[in-house]
C-alpha positions as CSV (number, residue, x, y, z in Angstrom):
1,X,0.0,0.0,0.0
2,X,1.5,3.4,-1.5
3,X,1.5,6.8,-0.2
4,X,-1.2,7.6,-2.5
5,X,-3.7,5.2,-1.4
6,X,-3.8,5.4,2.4
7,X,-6.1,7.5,4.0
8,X,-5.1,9.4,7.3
9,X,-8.5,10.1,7.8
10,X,-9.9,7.7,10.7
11,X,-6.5,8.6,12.4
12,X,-7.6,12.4,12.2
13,X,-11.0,11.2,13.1
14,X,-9.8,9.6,16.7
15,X,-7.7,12.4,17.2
16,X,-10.6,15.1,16.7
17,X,-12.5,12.6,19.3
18,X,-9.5,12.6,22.0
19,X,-9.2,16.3,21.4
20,X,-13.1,17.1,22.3
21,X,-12.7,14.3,25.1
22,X,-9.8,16.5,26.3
23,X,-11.8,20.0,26.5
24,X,-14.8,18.1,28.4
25,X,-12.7,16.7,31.1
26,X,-11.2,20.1,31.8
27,X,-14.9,21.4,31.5
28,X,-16.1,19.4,33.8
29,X,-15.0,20.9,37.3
30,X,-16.0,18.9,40.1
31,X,-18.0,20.7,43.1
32,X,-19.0,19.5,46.8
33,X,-22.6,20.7,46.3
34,X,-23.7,19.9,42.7
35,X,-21.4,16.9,41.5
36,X,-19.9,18.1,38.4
37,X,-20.2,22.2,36.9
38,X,-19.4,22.9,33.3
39,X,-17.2,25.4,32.4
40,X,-18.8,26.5,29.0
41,X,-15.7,29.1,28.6
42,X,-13.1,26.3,28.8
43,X,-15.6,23.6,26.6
44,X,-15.6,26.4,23.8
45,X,-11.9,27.4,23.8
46,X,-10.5,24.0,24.0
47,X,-12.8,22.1,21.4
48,X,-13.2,25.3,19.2
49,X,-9.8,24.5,17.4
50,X,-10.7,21.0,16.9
51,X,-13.7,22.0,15.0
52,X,-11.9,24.2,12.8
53,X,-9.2,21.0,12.3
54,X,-12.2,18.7,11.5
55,X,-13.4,21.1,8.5
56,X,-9.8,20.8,7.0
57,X,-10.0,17.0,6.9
58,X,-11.6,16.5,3.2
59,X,-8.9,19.1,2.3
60,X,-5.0,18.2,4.0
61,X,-3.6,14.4,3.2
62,X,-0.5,12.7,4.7
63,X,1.5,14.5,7.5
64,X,-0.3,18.0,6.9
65,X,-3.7,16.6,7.4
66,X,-1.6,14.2,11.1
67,X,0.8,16.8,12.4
68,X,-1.5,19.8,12.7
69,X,-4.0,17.9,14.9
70,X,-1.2,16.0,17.1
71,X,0.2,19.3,17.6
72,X,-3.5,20.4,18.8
73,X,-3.9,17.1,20.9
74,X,-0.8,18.2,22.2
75,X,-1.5,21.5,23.3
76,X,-4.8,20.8,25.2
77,X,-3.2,17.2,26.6
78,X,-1.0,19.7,28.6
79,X,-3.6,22.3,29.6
80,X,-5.8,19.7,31.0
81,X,-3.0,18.3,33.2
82,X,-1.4,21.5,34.1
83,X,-4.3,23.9,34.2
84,X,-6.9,21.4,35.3
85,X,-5.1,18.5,37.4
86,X,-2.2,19.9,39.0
87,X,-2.5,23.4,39.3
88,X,-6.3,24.0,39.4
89,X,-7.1,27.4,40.6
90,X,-10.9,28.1,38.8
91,X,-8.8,28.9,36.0
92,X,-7.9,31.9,37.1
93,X,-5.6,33.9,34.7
94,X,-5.2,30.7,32.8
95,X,-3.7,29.9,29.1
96,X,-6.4,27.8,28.4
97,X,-8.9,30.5,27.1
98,X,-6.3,31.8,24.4
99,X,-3.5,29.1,23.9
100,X,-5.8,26.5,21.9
101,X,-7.0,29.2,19.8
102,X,-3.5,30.9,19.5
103,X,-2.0,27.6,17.9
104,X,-5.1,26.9,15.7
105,X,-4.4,30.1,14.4
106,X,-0.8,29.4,14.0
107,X,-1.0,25.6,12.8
108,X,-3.4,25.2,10.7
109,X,-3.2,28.0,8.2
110,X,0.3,26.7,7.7
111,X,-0.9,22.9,7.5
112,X,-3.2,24.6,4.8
113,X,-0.1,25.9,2.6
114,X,1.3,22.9,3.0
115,X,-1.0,20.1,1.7
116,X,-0.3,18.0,-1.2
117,X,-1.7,19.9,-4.2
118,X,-3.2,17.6,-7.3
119,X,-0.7,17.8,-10.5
């Protein structure tokens, strides 16, 4: 099986699915009183870039369709567990309103310019 043939796709798939996993765990704050209270802030910043990766999937193949959302994956894997489980503070001054967004903005318009262009 070629270059040419495989499709990346159901990897980009799972990893849109971990990413949106990842911004309802750090949503999802727990609380003495109620059980569980969402953070609709956090849930849009975090899975806000991952919808903007999922509408690039028909378009980027190969590593500029993989790379973009690893990086992604990447970014809110260490939010969660710095923001969320070791430093938890209400998320106070945190990154995790602007640094998803931030490297959406970076990665994927350069994942864009990148893709494999029909000859």
């Amino acid at each position: 099986m070629n270059e040419r043939t495989r499709d990346w796709r159901p990897i980009a798939y799972v990893i849109i699915l971990l990413g949106l996993a990842s911004a309802a765990m750090a949503a999802l704050v727990p609380q003495y009183a109620i059980g569980f209270k969402l953070e609709v802030g956090v849930l849009l910043a975090m899975s806000t870039p991952f919808i903007a990766y999922a509408a690039l999937t028909e378009t980027l193949r190969g590593p500029a369709l993989l790379l973009p959302g690893l990086v992604l994956l990447g970014v809110n894997a260490v939010l969660l567990v710095n923001e969320r489980l070791l430093h938890y503070d209400g998320y106070a001054d945190s990154p995790v309103y602007w640094l998803p967004w931030l490297t959406a903005i970076v990665v994927l318009p350069i994942a864009y310019l990148m893709r494999p262009r029909p000859a």
